[in-house]
TIGUTI-364348 format. One line per field, with one value per residue (C-alpha): residue number from 1; x, y, z. Coordinates in nm, 4 decimals, padded with zeros to 6 digits, always signed. Example, Ala and Ser with C-alpha at 12.3 -4.5 7.8 and 13.67 -1.06 7.14 Angstrom:
BEGIN
n (1/2)
X (+01.2300/+01.3670)
Y (-00.4500/-00.1060)
Z (+00.7800/+00.7140)
END
This chain:
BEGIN
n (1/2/3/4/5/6/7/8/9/10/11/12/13/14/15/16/17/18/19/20/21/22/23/24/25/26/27/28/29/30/31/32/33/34/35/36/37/38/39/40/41/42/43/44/45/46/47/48/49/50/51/52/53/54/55/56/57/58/59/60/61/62/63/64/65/66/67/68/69/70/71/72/73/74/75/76/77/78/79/80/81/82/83/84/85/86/87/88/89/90/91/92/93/94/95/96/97/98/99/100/101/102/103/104/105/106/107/108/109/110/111/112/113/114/115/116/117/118/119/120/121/122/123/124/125/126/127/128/129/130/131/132/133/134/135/136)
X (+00.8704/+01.0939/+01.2890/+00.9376/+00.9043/+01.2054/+01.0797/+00.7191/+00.9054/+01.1118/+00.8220/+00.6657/+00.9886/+00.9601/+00.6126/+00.6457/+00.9705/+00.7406/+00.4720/+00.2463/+00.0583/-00.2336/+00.0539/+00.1759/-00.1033/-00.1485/+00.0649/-00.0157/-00.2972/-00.6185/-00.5141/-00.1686/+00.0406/+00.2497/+00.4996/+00.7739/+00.9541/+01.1455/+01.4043/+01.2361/+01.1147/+00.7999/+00.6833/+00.3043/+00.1144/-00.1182/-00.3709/-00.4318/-00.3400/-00.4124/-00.2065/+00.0590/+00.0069/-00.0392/+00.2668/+00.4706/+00.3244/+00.3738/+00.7718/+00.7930/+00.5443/+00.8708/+01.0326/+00.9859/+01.2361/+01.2186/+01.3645/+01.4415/+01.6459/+01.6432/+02.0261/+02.0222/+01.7701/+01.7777/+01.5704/+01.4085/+01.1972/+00.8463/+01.0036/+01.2305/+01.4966/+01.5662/+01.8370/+01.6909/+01.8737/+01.6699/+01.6837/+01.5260/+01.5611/+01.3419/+01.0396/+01.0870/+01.4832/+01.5768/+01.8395/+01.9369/+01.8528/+02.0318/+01.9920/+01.9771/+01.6858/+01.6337/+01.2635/+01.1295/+00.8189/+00.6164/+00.4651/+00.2115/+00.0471/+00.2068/+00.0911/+00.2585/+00.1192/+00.3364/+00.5544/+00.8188/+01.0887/+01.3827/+01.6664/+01.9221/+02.0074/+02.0755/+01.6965/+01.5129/+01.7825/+01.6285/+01.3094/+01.3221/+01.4518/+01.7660/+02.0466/+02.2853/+02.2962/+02.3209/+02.5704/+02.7631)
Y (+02.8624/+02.6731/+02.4942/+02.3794/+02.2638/+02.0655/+01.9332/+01.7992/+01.6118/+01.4384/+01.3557/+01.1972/+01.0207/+00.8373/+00.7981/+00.5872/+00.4123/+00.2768/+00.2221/+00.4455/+00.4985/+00.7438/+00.9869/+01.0034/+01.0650/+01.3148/+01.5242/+01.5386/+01.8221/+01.6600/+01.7814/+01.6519/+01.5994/+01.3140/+01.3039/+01.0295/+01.2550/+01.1294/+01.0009/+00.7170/+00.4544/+00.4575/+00.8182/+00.8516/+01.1420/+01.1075/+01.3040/+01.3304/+01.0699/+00.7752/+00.8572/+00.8990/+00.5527/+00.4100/+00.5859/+00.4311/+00.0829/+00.0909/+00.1283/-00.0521/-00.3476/-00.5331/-00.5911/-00.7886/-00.5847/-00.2237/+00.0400/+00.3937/+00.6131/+01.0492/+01.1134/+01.4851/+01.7566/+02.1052/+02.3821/+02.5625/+02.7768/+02.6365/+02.3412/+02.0508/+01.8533/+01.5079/+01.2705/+00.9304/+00.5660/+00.2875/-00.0330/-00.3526/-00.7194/-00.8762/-01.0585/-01.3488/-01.2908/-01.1436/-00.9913/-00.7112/-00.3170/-00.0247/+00.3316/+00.7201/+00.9108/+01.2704/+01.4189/+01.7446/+01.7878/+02.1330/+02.2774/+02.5368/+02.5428/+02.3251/+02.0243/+01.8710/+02.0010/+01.8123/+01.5246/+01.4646/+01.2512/+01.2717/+01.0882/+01.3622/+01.5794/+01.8835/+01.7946/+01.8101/+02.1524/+02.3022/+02.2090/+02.3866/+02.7045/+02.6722/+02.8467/+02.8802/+02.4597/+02.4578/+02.1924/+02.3200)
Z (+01.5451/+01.2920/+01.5664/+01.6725/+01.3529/+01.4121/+01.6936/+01.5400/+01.2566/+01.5596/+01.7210/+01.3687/+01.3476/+01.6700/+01.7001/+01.3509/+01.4500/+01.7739/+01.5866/+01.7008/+01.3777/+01.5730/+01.7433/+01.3837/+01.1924/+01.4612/+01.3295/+00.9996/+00.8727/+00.6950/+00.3396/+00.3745/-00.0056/+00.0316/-00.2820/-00.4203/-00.6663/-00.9247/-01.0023/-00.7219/-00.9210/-00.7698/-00.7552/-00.6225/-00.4912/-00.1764/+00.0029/+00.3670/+00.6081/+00.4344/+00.1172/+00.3310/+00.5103/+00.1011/-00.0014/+00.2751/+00.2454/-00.1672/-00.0878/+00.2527/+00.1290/-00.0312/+00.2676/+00.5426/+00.8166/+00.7488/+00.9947/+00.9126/+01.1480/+01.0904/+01.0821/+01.0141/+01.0735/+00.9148/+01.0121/+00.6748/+00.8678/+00.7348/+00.6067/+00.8113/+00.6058/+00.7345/+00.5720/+00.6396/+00.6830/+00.5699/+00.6041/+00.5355/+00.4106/+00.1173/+00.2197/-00.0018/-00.0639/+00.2434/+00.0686/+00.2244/+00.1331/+00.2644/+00.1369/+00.2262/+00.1499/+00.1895/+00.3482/+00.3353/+00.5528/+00.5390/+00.8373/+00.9092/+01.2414/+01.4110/+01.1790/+00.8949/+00.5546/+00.2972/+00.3252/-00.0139/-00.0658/-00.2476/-00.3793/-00.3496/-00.0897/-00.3110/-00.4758/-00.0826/+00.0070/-00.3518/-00.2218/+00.0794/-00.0513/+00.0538/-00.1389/+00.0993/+00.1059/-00.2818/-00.3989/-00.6811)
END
């Protein structure tokens, strides 16, 4: 089931980047946990689909452009890693904002349980359980 898992975060991923906000949330189970971990500047917790849609608009709301793009998906069994390209230009600046962000979405049945976001790819790998990914 974990390349199904895979598969669901995709589907989140493109759903969002078309801006189909209802196929998204569609995905995600009622008692979602939406984290910002530190060291983000910004760290929040949500709950259910609207903390998630709060989360998102607290870091997005700065910028007037904003795209993100999944890069690199690794299967974790229950959990999907995603590295994450962002992009986006300041609404009053417009100067422009680059970065690479690491997600780790948890599944169970076939819905997305928790959503966290790291700085660090060795942080969202140690997240996930994944020793064999440990950086030294």
């Amino acid at each position: 089931m974990s390349q199904g898992n895979v598969e669901i975060v995709r589907c989140f991923l493109e759903a969002w980047k078309a801006g189909d906000l209802e196929a998204a949330l569609a995905l995600f189970d009622d008692k979602l946990l939406t984290r910002r971990l530190t060291p983000l500047p910004d760290s929040a917790i949500g709950h259910g689909g609207q903390g998630m849609l709060d989360a998102a608009a607290g870091w997005m709301g700065v910028f007037g452009k904003f795209t993100m793009q999944g890069e690199e998906f690794i299967d974790a069994g229950d959990h999907v890693v995603v590295r994450v390209a962002q992009e986006g230009g300041g609404d009053a600046s417009r100067a422009p904002m680059t970065g690479r962000f690491w997600f780790v979405f948890g599944v169970r049945d076939r819905k997305v349980v928790a959503f966290d976001i790291y700085l660090t790819r060795k942080k969202a790998l140690e997240a996930a359980s994944l020793p064999e990914f440990r950086l030294a």
